[in-house]
C-alpha positions in Angstrom: 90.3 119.8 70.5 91.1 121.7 73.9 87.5 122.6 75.6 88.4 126.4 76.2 84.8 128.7 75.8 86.5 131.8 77.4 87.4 134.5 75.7 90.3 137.2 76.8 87.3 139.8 77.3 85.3 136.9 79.2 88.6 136.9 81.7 89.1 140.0 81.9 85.4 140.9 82.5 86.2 138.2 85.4 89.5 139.8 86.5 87.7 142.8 87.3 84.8 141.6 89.2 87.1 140.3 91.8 89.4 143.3 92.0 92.3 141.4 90.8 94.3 142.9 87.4 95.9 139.2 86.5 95.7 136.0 87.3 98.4 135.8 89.5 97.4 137.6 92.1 95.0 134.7 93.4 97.9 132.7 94.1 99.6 135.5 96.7 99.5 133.3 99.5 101.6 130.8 98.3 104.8 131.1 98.6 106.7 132.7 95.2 109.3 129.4 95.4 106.9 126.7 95.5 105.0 128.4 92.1 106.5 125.9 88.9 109.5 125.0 91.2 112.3 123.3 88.7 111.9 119.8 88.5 115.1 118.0 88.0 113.8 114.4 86.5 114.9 112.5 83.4 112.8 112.3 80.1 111.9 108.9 80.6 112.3 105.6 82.8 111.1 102.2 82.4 108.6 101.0 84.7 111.0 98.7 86.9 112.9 101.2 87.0 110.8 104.0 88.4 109.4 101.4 90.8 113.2 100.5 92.1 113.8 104.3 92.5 110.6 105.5 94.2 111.3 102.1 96.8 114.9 104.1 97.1 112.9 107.3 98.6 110.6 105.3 100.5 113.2 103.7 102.6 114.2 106.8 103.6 111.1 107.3 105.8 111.1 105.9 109.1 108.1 104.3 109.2 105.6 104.4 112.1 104.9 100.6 113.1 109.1 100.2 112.7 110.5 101.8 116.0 108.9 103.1 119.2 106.2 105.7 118.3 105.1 108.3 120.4 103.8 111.0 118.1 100.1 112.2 118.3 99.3 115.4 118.7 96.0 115.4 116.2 96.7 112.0 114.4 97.0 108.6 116.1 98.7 105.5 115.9 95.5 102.7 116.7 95.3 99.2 115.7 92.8 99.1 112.9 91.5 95.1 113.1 91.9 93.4 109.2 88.3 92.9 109.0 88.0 97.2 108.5 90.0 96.6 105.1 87.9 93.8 104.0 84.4 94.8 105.4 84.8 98.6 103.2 85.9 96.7 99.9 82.4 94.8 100.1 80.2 96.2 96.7 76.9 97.4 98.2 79.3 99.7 100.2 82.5 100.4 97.8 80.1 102.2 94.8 80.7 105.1 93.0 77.0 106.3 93.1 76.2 109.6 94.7 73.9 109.2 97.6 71.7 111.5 95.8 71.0 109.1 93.8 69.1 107.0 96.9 67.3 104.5 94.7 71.2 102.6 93.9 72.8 104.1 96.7 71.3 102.0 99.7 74.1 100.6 101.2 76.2 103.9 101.0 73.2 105.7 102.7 72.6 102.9 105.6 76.3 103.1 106.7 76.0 106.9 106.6 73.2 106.5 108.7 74.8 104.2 111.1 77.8 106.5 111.0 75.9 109.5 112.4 74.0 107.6 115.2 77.6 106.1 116.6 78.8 109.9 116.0 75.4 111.1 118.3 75.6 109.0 120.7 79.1 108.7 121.2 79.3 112.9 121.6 76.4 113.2 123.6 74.2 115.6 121.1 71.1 115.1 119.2 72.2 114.8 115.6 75.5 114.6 113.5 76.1 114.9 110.3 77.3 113.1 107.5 81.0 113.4 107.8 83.1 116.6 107.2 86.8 116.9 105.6 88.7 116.4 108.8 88.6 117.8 112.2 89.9 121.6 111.5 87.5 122.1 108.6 84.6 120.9 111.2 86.2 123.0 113.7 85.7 126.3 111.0 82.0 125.9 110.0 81.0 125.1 113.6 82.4 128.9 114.3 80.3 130.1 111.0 77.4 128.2 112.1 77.4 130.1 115.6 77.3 133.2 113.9 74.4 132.0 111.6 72.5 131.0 115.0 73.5 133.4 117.3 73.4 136.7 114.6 76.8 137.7 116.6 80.4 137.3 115.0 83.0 137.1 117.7 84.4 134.1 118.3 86.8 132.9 121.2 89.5 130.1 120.4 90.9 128.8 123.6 94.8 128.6 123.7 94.2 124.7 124.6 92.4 124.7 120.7 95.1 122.7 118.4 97.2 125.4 116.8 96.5 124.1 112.9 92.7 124.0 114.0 93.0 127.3 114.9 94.6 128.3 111.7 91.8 127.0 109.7 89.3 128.7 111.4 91.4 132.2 111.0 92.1 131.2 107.2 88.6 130.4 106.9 86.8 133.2 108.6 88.9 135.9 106.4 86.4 136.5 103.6 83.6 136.0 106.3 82.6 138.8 108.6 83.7 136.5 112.0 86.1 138.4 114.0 87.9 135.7 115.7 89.5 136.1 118.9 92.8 133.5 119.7 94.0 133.3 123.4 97.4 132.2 124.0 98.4 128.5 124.7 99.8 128.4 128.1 100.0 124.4 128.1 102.0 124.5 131.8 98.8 125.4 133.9 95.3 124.8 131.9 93.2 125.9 134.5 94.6 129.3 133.8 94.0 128.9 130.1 90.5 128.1 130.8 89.9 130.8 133.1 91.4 133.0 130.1 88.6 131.9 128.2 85.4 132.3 130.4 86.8 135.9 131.1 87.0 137.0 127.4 83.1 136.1 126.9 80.6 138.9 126.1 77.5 139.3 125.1 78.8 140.0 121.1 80.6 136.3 121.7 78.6 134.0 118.8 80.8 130.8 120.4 84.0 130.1 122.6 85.9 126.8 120.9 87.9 124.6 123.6 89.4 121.1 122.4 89.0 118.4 125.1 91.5 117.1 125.9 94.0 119.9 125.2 96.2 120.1 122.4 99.5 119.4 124.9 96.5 116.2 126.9 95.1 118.3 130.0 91.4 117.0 130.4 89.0 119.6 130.6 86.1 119.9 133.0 83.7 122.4 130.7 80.9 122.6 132.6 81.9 126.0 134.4 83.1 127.4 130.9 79.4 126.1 129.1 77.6 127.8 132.4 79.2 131.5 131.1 78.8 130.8 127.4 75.1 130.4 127.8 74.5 133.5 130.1 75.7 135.6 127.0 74.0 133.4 124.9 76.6 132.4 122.9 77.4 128.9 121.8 79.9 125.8 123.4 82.0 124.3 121.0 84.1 121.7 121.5 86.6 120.2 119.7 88.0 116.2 120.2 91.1 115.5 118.4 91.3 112.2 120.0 88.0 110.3 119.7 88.8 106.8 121.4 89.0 109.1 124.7 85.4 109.2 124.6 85.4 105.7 125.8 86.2 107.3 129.4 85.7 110.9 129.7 82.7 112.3 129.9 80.7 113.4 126.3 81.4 117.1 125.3 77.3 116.8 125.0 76.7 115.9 129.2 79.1 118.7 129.9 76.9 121.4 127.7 78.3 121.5 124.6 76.1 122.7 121.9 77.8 122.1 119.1 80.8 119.3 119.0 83.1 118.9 116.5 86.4 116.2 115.9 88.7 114.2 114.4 87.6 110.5 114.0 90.8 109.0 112.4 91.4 107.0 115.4 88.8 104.8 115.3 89.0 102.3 111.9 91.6 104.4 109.8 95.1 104.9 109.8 98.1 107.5 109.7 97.7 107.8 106.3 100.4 110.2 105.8 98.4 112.9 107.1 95.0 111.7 105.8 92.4 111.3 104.1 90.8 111.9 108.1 87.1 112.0 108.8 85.8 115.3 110.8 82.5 114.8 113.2 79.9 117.6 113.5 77.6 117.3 116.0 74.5 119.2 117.4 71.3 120.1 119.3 68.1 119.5 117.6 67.6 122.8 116.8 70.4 124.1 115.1 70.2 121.0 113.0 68.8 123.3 110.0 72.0 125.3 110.3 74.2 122.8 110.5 76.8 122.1 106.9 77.3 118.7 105.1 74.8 116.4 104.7 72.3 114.4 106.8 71.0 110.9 106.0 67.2 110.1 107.0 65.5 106.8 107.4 62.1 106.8 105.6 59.9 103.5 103.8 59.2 103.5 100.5 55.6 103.1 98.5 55.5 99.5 99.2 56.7 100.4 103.1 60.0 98.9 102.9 62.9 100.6 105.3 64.8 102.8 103.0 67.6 105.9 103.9 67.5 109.0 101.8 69.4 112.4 102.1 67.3 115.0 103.9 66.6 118.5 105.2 68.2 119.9 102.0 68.6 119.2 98.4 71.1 119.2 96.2 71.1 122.5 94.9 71.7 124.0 98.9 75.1 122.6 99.1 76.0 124.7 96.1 74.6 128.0 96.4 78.2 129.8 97.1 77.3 132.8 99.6 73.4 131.3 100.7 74.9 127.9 101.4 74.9 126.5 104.4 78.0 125.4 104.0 80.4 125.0 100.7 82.0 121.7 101.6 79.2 119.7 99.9 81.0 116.2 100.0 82.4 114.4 102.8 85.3 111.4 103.2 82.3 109.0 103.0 84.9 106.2 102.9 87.1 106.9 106.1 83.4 107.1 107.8 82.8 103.6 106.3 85.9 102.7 107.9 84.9 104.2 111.1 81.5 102.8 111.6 82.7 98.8 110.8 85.4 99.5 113.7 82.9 101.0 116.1 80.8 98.2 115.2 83.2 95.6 116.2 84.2 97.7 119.2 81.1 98.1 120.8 80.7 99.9 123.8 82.1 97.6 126.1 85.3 97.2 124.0 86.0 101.1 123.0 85.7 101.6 126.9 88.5 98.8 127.3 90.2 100.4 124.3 90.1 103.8 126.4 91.4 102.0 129.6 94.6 100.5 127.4 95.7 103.9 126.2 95.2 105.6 129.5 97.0 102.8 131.8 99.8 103.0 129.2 99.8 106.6 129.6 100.3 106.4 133.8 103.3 104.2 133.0 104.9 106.1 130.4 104.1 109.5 132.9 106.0 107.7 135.8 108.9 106.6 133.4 109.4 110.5 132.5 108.9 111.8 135.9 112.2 109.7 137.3 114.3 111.6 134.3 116.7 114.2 136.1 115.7 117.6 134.3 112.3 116.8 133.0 108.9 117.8 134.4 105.7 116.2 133.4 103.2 119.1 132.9 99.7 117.6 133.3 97.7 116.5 136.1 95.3 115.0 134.5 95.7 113.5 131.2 94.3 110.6 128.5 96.7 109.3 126.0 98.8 112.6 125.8 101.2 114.0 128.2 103.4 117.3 127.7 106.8 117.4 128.8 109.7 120.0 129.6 113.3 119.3 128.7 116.4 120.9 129.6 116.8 121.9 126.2 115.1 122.8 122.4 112.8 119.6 122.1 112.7 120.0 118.7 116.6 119.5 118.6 116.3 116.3 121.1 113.1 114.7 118.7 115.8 115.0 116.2 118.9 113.1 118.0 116.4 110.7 119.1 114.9 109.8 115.4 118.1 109.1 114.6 118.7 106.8 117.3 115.5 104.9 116.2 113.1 106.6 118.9 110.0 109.0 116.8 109.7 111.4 120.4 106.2 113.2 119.9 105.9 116.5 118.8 108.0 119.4 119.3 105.0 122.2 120.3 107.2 124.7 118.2 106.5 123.0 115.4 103.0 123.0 116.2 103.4 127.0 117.1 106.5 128.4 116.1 105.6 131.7 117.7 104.0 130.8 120.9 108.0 130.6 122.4 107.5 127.0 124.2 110.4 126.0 122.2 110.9 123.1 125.1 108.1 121.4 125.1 107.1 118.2 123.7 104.0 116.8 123.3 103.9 112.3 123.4 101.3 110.3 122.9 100.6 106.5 123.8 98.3 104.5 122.7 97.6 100.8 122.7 100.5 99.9 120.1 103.1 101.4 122.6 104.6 98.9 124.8 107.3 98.2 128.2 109.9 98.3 125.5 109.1 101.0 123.9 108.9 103.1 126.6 112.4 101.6 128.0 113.6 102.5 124.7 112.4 106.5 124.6 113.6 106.6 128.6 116.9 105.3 127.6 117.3 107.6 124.8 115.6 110.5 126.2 118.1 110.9 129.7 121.0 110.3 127.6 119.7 113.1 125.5 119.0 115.6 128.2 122.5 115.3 130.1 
């Protein structure tokens, strides 16, 4: 028996409370041909069958650890140590128990604990959180949590700010009363783009959002821009895409930041086709009663044992719709898991020496580029990510190269398709790229540009 309570006048009674006349009409913004698209498949298959089909499709892909790979732009190729996979499989952390429930939930809590001091101290700020979805959600509630704090709802993206963060936050802030203002990229000169920035700041800016480094690798010194943002009294927000950086440039926290957000797939998780990823939020001590997602305490019980519980909040805030803090009440509790065994293996000493491998490999892939006849290396200063101009549509070259067995970075059109930088390409090296694989991406790259 199908569990179906409401009745057509219980729907419509619905229908009409949120101004829509049928159900359709909550699904506007997706496009009409991905609604029931026709799905062309047999009636049935046997299981070896199936299996030899979908291994078909899979070959297809070109898979990341098979050819030189220089794509980043967000998500990072790393080496994630076997020890990660068999560390997060061990039972007092691998449970299905809620941490609400703190009394069979220990090990879940003490990593979530451990996960948020790494997050603190590694981003310079007082407290972080449990974990949000990924980096662009974290990115959105940090610019709802500014206007909860500040009681003012403009917010200033900087152009450097990864264009799919951005589009989160604008998604996001639609049924909210933010008004969000986006500058324009202008990834050739980011002093310029910074300076853009500090001069659309007023005193009805709640927060200015800058990723560090840039979406197309220019490191950031933010100091100047946190300066402004605090005469208006409006908050800092920075955003790291690309945590393992943090093991050389200085903390978004020393620099002034007051609240910090970022994407910590690097560090203990893979690709992952996109994700599951693990978002950081991070803040001062004061905001920490407005800060979303949850926040794991250390505490003793009766008989004064250590213990971790969930704290500041109860259950019931993280689902209170409008007078929630925030409505993303869970968090990707097992890519943090993975993060915190890596970090732990890391150390400090050995995520600094991790930072020093991507950034020497960086120099050397920069210099290979800058002897190419018709290309032009765009930063000055960079980390792992460098932004280059070609003679011709990058997008169109990524392709001829991907067939040739070279994955190119990332065209920025497809990052902005209307931000006309249709030349542009955005590469990334980390510690997995080596001599030959740059050789490689040369080679194919000035036979591409001729």
């Amino acid at each position: 028996m199908r569990y179906l309570p409401l009745t057509d006048d219980d729907r419509a009674e619905m229908r009409a409370k949120i101004g829509i006349s049928q159900i359709d009409e909550l699904f506007k913004d997706v496009p009409k041909a991905d609604l029931n698209p026709a799905i062309d498949l047999p009636r049935y298959k046997s299981e070896m069958e199936v299996e030899r089909h979908l291994s078909k499709l899979a070959n297809k892909n070109m898979a990341a650890g098979s050819v030189p790979f220089f794509v980043g732009a967000g998500a990072y190729k790393h080496h994630v140590p076997s020890t990660v996979d068999h560390m997060i499989q061990r039972g007092e952390f691998l449970t299905a128990y809620t941490p609400y429930q703190p009394e069979i939930a220990q090990g879940t809590l003490q990593y979530v604990f451990e996960f948020q001091t790494q997050v603190a101290q590694l981003l310079a700020m007082d407290v972080a959180n449990a974990g949000m979805y990924d980096g662009s959600t974290a990115t959105a509630e940090a610019v709802m949590m500014a206007r909860r704090v500040t009681r003012k709802k403009r917010a200033v993206l900087a152009g450097g700010l990864h264009p799919h963060y951005r589009a989160v936050v604008e998604t996001t802030t639609q049924f909210t009363d933010d008004i969000v203002v986006a500058q324009p990229p202008q990834p050739a000169d980011a002093k310029a783009e910074l300076q853009a920035v500090i001069d659309a700041i007023d005193d009805t800016t709640s927060c200015v959002v800058v990723q560090n480094p840039t979406v197309a690798g220019h490191v950031l010194d933010l100091r100047p821009l946190a300066e402004v943002a605090h005469a208006h009294k409006a908050l800092l927000v920075v955003a790291v895409t690309e945590v393992v950086s943090l093991g050389l440039m200085m903390s978004p926290g020393e620099m002034g930041a007051d609240i910090v957000v970022g994407e910590g797939q690097s560090i203990g998780n893979g690709l992952n086709y996109g994700g599951p990823y693990i978002g950081l939020f991070a803040t001062n001590k004061k905001y920490v009663r407005q800060m979303p997602g949850r926040l794991c305490g250390e505490t003793v019980d009766a008989d004064g044992t250590r213990g971790f519980v969930l704290t500041l909040s109860t259950r019931e805030q993280h689902i209170r719709r409008e007078k929630a803090t925030s409505n993303i009440c869970t968090n990707s509790s097992l890519c943090s898991l993975a993060f915190t065994i890596h970090m732990t293996l890391l150390g400090e000493k050995g995520l600094r020496a991790l930072a020093k491998v991507n950034h020497k490999t960086t120099q050397t892939l920069k210099a290979a580029l800058s002897g190419i006849a018709g290309i032009d290396v765009l930063n000055d200063s960079f980390f792992n990510e460098l932004t280059v101009r070609l003679p011709k549509d990058a997008a169109d070259v990524v392709e001829e190269l991907a067939k040739g067995g070279v994955l190119a970075g990332v065209p920025f059109s497809r990052l902005d398709p209307n931000a006309g930088h249709d030349d542009l390409l955005v590469l990334a090296a980390t510690e997995m790229v080596t001599d030959e694989d740059i050789a490689a991406l040369v080679s194919a790259l000035t036979e591409a540009v001729q």
